[in-house]
TORMIMI-747320 format. One record per atom (N, C-alpha, C): x, y, z. Coordinates in steps of 0.05 Angstrom, whole numbers, plus 5000, padded with zeros to 4 digits. Layout:
BEGIN
XYZ...
***
This chain:
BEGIN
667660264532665660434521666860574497665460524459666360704447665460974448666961204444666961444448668561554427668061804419669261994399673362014406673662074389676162084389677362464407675262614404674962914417673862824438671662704451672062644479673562564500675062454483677962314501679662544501680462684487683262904472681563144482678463184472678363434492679563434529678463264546678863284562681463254574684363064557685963064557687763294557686463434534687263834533686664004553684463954570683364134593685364124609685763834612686963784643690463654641691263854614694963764608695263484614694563274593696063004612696062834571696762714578696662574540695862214542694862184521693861934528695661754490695161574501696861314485694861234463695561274431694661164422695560864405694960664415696160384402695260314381697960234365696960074344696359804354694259644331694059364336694259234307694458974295694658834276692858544281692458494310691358184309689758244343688958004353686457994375688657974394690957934394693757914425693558164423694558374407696258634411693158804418690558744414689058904424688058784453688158544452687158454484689058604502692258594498693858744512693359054518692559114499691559504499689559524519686959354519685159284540686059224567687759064567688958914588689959224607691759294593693459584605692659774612690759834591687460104602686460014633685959804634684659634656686159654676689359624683690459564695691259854708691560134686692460334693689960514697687560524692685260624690685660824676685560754651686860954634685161044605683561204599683161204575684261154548684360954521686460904507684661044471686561014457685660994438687060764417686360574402686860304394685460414356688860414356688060474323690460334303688560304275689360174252690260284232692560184217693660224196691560224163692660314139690460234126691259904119693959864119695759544125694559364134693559524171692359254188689559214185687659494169685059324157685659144129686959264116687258994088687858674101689558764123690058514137687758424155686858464172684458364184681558424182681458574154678358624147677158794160676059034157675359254165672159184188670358934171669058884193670658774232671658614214672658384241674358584261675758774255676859004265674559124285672559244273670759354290668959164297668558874292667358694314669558624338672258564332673858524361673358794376674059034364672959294385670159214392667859234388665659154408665758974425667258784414666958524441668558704462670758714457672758894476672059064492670059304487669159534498666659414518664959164502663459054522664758954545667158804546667858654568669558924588670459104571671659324594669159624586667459604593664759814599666960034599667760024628669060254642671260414629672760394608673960494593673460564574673660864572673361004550675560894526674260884505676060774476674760854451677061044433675561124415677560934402676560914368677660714349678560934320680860974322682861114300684060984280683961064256684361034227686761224234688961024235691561184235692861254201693161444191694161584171692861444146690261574145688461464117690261664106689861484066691061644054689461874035686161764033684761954023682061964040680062134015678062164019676161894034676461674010675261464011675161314032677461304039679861094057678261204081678161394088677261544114674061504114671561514092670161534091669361254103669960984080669960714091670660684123672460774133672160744161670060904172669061064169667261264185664561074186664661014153661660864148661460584167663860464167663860184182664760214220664360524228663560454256667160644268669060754259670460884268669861114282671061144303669661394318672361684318675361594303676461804299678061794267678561834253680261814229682062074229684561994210687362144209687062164174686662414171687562444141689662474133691562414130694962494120695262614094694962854095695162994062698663124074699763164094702163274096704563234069704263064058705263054024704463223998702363284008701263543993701963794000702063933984702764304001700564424008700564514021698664704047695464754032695364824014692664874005691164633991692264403983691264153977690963984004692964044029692663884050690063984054689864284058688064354075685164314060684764284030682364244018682063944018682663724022682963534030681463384056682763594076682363584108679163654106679263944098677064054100674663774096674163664069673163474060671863274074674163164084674563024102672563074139673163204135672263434165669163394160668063534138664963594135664663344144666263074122663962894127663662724151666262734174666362554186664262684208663962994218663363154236659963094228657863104206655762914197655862694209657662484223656962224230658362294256658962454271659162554300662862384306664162424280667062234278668462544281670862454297673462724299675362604284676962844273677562814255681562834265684762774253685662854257688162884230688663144228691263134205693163214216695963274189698763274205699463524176700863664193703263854177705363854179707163834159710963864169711163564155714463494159714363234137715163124165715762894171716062714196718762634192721462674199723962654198725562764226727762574231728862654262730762914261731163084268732763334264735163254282737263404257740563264260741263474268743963524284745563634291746263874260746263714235748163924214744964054193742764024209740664174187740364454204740664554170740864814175737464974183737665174184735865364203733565364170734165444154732365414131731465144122732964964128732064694126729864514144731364674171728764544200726064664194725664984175723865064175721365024162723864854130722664664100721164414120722364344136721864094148718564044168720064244188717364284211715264444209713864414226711964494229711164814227709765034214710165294210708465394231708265554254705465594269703665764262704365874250702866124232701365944215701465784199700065574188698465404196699365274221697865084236695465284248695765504257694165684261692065764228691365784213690565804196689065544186690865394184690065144174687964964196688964984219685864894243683465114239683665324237681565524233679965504207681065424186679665384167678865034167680065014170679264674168676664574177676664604208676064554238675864274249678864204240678863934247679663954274679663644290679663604310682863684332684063564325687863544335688663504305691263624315693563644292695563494304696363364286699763284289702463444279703163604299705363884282708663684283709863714255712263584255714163764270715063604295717263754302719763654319720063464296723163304296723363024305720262874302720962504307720862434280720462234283720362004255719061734260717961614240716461334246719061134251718060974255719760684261721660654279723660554280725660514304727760694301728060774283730460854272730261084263730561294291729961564281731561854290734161784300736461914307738761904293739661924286743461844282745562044305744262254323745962304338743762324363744862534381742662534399740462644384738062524402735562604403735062834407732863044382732263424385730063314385728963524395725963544395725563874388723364004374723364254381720964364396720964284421719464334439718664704432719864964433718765184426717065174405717165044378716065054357712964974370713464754386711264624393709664844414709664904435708565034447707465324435708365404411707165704406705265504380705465344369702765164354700965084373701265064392699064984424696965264428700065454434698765784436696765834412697565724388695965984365693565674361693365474368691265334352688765214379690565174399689065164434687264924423688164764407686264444411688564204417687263954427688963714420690663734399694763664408695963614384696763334396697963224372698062984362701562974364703162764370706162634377706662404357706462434327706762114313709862064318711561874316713961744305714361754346713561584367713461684402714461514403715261254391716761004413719161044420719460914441721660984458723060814462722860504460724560394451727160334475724660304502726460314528729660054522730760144552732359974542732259714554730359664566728759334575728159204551726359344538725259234515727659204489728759324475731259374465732959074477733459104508735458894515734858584508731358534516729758364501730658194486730058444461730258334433732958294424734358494435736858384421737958114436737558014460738257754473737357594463734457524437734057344429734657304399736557464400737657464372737157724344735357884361734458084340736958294343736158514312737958724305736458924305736959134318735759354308737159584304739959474294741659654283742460004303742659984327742760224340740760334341738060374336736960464339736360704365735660994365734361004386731961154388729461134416727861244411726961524417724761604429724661814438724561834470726461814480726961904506724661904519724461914548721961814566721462134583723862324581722962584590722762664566722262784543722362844512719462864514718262544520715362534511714562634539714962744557713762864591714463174584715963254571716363494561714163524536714163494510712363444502709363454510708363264525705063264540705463604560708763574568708163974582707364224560708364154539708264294517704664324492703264094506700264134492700463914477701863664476700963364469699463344484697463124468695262984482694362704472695862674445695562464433697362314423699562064435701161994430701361774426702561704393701361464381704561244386703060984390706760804400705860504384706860524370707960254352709860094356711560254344713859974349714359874366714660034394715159944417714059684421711259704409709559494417710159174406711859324368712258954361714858894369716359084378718958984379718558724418717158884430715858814454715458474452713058544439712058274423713658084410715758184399716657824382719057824392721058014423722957994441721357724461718857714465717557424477717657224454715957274437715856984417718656864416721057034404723256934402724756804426723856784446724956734469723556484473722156364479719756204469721455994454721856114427722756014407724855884408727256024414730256024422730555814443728455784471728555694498727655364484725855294472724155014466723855064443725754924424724954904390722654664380722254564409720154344403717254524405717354624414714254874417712554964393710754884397709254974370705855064380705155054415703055104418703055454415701055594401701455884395701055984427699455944441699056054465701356094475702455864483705655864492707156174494706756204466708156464443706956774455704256764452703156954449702157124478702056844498701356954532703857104545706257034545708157254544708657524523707257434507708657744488705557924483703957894503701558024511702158154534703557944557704958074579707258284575708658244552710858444556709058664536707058674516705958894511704859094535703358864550701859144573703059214595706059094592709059264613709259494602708959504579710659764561708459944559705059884560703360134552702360144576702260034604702360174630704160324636707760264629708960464639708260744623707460724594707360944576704261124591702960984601700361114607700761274638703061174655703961344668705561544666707261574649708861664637707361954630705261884607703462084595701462234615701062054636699162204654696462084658696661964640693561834635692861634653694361504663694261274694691961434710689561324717688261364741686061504723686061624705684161794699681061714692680861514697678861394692677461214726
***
């Protein structure tokens, strides 16, 4: 069933628990998101890059979501425009059937984000779309940054407080010490969980967890056995993000986990029978090891059963 992107996240906020938002790029990595919702009874949210619509065409995107939501009724699924970069970008999805969009003005300073957002906000809240932005720059916090630097960096709450009040957008994403991709530590893993909880206190809606993969070490072991590098990498810890959802997450977005997941099967596949060329072959295991990794994440988050 599509549903708003605040129906899922409001109720997720009532009742402290965080729910998974997946990226997808093709009809495997979303059957798997389906597959896992189904399996964990889990509410999901299944969102796109502006990358993976240039790549699969903004209709065909929201025709695989309908077929999808028809064949699983029982699951709530809203469909997210993960980090539009403008007005437009966000608008085109709203018009062609998105039920949440992410404006990313966080590159702008505070009063262009927020006139931006605002923008953004009127028009999507007219077509009954929630809306979500981000403040703070997205970078992993090191052991040698200084106290004026974490502050240049993260998230301000006094701001985030201001900036949801004037806006009235839906969830925020407050930066407070991950990073996108795999590669988002060089020593141990910080988080600044206080920062986070008094942005919970002063703004009391859905916040948002970008840069969340975790990057178990199943998956990790995987890929590197079939020959992949991922240069040390590590992710965000599996109590980090349970601390976190204690702290007023509710929306936790996981990518990489998912391709590294995905082509730790194909490569294996590959590596095992160089005579193989049927895609199924390829693709029915690395669907299976996607919805290993977003059932354990949906228990993890809380969201298992809730449906």
């Amino acid at each position: 069933m599509l549903v708003s992107g605040n129906e899922i996240l409001q109720k997720a906020h009532k009742e402290h628990y965080g729910v998974g938002a997946f990226n997808f790029v093709n009809f495997e990595m979303l059957n798997a998101i389906f597959s896992a919702a189904d399996e964990a009874k889990s509410p999901i949210i299944a969102q796109t890059s502006e990358g993976a619509i240039k790549y699969l065409g903004i209709d065909m995107i929201k025709a695989m979501i309908d077929v999808m939501a028809k064949r699983y009724p029982h699951i709530p699924v809203a469909l997210h425009l993960d980090h539009g970069t403008s007005f437009e970008s966000c608008k085109k999805a709203i018009d062609s059937g998105y039920t949440s969009v992410m404006i990313d003005a966080s590159h702008h300073c505070f009063e262009e984000n927020l006139a931006l957002t605002s923008q953004v906000v009127e028009y999507a809240h007219s077509k009954g779309v929630s809306v979500e932005a981000e403040l703070g720059r997205l970078m992993g916090i090191e052991d040698n940054i200084s106290v004026d630097e974490k502050d240049a960096v993260l998230v301000n709450p006094e701001e985030a407080q201001e900036f949801v009040a004037k806006s009235k957008v839906d969830y925020l994403a407050p930066a407070i010490g991950t990073s996108h991709g795999a590669f988002k530590f060089k020593g141990e893993p910080k988080l600044d969980f206080e920062r986070l909880q008094e942005v919970k206190h002063r703004t009391n809606i859905p916040l948002v967890l970008h840069g969340a993969s975790a990057i178990p070490d199943y998956v990790r072991d995987a890929f590197l056995s079939t020959g992949g590098d991922l240069k040390g990498s590590k992710g965000v810890p599996f109590e980090f993000l349970k601390e976190a959802v204690r702290g007023g997450i509710n929306k936790v977005n996981t990518d990489t986990d998912l391709r590294i997941a995905f082509m730790a099967e194909v490569r294996k596949v590959a590596n095992n029978d160089p005579t193989q060329f049927d895609l199924r072959k390829f693709f029915t295991p690395a669907m299976e090891a996607m919805k290993k990794v977003m059932v354990e994440r949906m228990q993890i988050l809380g969201s298992a059963g809730k449906i």
